[in-house]
C-alpha positions in Angstrom: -6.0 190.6 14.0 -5.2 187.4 12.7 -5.8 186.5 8.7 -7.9 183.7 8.5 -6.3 181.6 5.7 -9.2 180.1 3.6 -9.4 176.3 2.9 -9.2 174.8 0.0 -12.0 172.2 -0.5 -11.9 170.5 -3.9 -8.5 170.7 -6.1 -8.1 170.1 -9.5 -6.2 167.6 -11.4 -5.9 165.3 -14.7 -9.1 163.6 -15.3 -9.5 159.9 -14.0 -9.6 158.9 -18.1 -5.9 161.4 -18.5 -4.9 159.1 -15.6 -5.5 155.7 -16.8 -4.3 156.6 -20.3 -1.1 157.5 -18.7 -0.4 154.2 -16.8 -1.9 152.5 -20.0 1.2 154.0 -21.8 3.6 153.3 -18.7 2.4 149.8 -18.8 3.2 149.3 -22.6 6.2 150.9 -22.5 7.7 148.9 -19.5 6.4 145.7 -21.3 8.5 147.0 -24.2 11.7 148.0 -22.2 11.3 144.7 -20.6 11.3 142.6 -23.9 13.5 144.4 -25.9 16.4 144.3 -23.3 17.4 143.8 -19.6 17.6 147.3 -18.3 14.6 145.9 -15.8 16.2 143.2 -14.2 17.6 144.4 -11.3 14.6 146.1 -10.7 13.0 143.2 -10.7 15.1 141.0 -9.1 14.8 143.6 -6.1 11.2 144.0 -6.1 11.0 140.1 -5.7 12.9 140.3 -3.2 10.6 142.6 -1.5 7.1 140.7 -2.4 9.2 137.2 -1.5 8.1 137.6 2.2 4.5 138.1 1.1 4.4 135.5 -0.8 5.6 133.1 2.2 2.9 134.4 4.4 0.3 133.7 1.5 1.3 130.2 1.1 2.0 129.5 5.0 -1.6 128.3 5.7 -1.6 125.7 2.7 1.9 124.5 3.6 0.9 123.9 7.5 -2.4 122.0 6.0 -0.2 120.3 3.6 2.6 119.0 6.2 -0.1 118.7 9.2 -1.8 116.4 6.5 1.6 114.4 5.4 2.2 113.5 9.4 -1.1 112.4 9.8 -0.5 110.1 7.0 3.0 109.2 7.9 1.7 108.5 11.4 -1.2 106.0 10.3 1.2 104.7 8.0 3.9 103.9 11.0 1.1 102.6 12.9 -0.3 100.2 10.2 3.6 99.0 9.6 4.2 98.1 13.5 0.8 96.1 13.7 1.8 94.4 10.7 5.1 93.8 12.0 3.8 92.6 15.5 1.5 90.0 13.6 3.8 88.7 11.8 6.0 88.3 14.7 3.9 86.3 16.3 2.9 84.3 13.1 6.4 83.0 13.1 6.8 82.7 16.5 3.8 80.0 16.0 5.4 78.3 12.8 8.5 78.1 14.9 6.2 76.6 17.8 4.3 74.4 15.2 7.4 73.4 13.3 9.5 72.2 16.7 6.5 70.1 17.2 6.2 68.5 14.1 9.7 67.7 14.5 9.4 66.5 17.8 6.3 64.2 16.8 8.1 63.2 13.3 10.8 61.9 15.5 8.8 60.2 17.4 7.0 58.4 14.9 10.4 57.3 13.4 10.8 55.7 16.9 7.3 54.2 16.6 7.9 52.9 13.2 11.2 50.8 14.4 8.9 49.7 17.3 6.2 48.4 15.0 8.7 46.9 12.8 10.5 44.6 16.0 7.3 43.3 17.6 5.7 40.1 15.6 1.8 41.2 16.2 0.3 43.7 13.7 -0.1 47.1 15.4 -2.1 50.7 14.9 -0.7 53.6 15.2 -3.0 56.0 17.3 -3.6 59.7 18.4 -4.6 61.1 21.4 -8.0 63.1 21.1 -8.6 64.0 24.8 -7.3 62.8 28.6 -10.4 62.5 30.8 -10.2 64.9 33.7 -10.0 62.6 37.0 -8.3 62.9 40.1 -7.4 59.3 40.6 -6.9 57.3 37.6 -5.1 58.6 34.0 -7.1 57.7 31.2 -6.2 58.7 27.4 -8.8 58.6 24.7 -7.6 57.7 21.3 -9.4 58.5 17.9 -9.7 54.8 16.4 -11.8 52.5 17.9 -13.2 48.7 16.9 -13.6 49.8 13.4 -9.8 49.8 13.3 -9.7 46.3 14.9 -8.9 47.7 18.9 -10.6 45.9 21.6 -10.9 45.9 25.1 -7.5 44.4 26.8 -5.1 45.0 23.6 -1.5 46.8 25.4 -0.8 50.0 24.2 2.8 50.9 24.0 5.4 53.7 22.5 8.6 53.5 21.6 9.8 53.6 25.5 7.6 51.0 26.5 4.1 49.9 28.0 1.6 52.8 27.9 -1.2 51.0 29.4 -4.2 49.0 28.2 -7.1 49.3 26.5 -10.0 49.4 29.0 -13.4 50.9 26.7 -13.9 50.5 22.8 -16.3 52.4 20.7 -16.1 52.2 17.2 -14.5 55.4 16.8 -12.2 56.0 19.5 -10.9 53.9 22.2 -10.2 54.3 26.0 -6.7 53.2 27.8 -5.7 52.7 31.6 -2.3 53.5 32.1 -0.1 51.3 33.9 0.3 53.5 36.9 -3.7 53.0 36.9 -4.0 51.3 40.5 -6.7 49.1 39.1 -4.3 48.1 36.0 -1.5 44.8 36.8 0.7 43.4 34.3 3.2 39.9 34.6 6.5 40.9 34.0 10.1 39.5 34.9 13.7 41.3 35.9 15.5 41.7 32.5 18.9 41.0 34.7 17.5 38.0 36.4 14.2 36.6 34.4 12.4 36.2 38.0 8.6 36.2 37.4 6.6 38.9 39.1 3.1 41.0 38.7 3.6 45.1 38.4 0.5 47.4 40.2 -0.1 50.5 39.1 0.9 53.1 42.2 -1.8 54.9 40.8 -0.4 58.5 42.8 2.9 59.8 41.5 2.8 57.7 38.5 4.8 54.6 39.7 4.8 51.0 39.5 5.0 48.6 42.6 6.1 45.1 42.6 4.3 43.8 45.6 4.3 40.4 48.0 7.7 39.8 47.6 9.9 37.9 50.3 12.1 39.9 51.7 15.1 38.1 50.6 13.9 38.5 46.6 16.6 39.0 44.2 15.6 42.3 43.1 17.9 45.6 42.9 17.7 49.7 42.8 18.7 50.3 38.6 16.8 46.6 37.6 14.6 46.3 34.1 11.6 45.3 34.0 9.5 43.7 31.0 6.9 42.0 30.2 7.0 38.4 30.5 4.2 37.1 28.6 2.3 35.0 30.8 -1.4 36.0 30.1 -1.4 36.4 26.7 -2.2 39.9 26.6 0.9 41.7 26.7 3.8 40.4 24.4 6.9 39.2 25.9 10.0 41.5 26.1 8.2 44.8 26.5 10.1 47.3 29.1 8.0 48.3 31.5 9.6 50.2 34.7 13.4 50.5 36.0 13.6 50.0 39.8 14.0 53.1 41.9 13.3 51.6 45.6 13.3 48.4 47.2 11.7 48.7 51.0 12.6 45.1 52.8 10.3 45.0 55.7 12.2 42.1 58.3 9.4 42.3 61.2 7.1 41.4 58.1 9.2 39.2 55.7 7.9 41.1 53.1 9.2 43.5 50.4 7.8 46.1 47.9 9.6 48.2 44.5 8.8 51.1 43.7 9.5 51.6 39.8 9.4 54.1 37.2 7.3 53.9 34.0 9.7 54.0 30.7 7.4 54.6 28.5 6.4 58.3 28.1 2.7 59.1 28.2 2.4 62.7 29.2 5.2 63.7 26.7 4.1 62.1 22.9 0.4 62.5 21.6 0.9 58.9 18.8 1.0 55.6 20.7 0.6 52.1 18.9 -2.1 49.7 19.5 -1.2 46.1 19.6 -3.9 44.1 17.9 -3.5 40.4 19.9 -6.3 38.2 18.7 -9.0 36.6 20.8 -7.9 33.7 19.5 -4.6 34.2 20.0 -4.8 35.2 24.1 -7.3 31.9 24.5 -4.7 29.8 23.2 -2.1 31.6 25.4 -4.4 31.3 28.1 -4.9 27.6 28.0 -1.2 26.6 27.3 -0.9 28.8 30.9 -3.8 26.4 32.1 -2.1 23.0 31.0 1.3 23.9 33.0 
């Protein structure tokens, strides 16, 4: 028969008081070793070794939040740096737009200043505030009106020519025809001959026609033409148009030109106003009566 070997239940040892007093004494006597000289080191340096690993996996969740939190802020920061860079593109892009105009409308004022300077009547120089929307006759709408002296018939003109005519006056702004208006005319004469005629607005395509004319009129493709001066309302020696088409009719015995305008309406927003007196066109208008 087999001897049941008997189990032991409860061993005896050193006391759990025995036991702290030794590691107590362990303790103070590695603090010692490890003050008083370098025995230790190596030990240590291998036991950091061991714990180093520990210690990465410790830190790891604060160093994801940490670099999670930095690319969030590096992100927002790219973002904020690209719309700022976008605006500021297109900020320049408009001073570049704004500053080509000014230039363009500086030059033109130079232009508008020699004008001023070469006719004899006084002048005012005037802006465009609107162009009436119509199908069938070009209006422009300036921002000085009889307050400034403008009234109804005084020729408007830039530094090409003959704009047109003032048609409406308020005293704030003031409304011109231009002289491809169909209801506009105005006397003028070949530069290269000094033959009398009347222009028409073509009023569609924005041309002038010289209309009634014999068919054997001396008047060529490349001709000049400006104002003459009979009227009184438009000063003498003002371009108006350069000949592009002469259309002799001989079953008729009749011709037409076809011009186009030199002065630039659609392109320059300042015009000048020529301020003709009443008195001034009467005068004109009666020495026209006498011859």
């Amino acid at each position: 028969m087999q001897e049941q070997s008997s189990i032991r239940l409860f061993r005896r040892g050193p006391s759990a008081e025995v036991r702290v007093a030794i590691f107590v004494i362990l303790a103070l006597a590695l603090m010692i070793v490890d003050a008083r000289s370098s025995l230790l080191e190596p030990a240590r340096r291998a036991l950091s070794v061991i714990v180093y690993p520990f210690q990465r996996a410790a830190m790891a969740p604060g160093d994801l939040a940490s670099y999670l939190s930095s690319w969030r802020d590096s992100a927002a920061l790219v973002r904020t740096e690209k719309e700022a860079l976008q605006r500021q593109r297109v900020e320049l892009a408009q001073l570049s737009t704004h500053a080509a105009q000014l230039s363009v409308e500086n030059e033109q004022l130079r232009r508008l200043l020699q004008v001023a300077n070469a006719v004899t009547q006084p002048s005012v120089a005037v802006e465009v505030l609107y162009e009436p929307p119509n199908a069938f006759n070009r209006r422009l709408v300036f921002n000085k009106g009889s307050s400034h002296g403008i009234q109804a018939g005084m020729p408007v003109i830039d530094d090409g020519g003959v704009v047109g005519q003032i048609v409406r006056v308020t005293p704030y702004t003031a409304e011109a025809a231009l002289i491809t208006d169909d209801k506009l005319s105005i006397p003028v004469q070949i530069l290269r001959s000094g033959l009398r005629l009347i222009a028409f607005g073509g009023g569609v395509g924005s041309r002038i026609e010289v209309r009634y004319l014999s068919s054997d009129v001396d008047i060529e493709v490349g001709d000049v033409l400006v104002t003459s001066g009979i009227g009184g309302l438009f000063p003498a020696g003002l371009p108006v148009a350069r000949v592009d088409s002469v259309d002799r009719d001989v079953a008729t015995g009749f011709a037409v030109a076809v011009g186009t305008p030199l002065s630039y309406p659609e392109r320059y927003r300042h015009f000048l106003v020529l301020l003709v007196e009443e008195s001034e066109r009467k005068s004109l208008e009666q020495e026209d009566v006498d011859e």
